[in-house]
N, C-alpha and C positions, 0 to 999 in steps of 0.2 A: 499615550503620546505617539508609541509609533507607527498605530492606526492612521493618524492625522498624516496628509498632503506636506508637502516642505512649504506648498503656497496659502496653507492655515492660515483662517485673521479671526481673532478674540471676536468678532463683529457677528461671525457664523454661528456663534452659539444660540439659539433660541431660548429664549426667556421663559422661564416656567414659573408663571405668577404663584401656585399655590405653595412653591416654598417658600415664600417670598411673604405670604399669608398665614405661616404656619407658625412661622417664627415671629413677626407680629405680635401673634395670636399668645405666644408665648411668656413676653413681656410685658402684654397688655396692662397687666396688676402696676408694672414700675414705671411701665409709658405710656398715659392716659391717652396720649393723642394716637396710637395704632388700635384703639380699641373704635373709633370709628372709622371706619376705611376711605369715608368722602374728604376727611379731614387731611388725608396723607397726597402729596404731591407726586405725581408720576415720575418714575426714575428712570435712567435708560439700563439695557440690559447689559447680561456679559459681568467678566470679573473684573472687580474695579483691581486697579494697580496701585493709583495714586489715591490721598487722603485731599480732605477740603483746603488742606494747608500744603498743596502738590507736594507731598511728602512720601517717599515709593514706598508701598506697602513687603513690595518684593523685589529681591534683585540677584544678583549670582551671589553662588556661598564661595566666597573668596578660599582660591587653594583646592577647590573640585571642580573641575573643567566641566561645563554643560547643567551643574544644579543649582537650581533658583531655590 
């Protein structure tokens, strides 16, 4: 993190589909629908924060100043 700009935005990060295929690739056996790739719907990149129920996946550790 301290490499990162103070003007950092989660948006800069570039997408590296083959993790993205790896881990897929991993569950395929439990989730039949990542075992064909045409069948999977494009997602955008970067790390999600929020859940489908805008639910914060992350947030400060309350009582440590600056830790998510």
């Amino acid at each position: 993190m301290a490499a990162l700009p103070p003007s950092f935005d989660i948006a800069e990060l570039p997408l590296d589909i083959e993790v993205l295929w790896r881990l897929a690739r991993s569950v395929g056996e439990q989730f039949p629908i990542f075992q064909d790739p045409t069948s999977a719907s494009p997602a955008p990149g970067g790390l999600p924060t929020l859940t489908l129920e805008h639910r914060y996946l992350a947030g400060p550790l309350p009582g440590v100043a600056g830790a998510w």
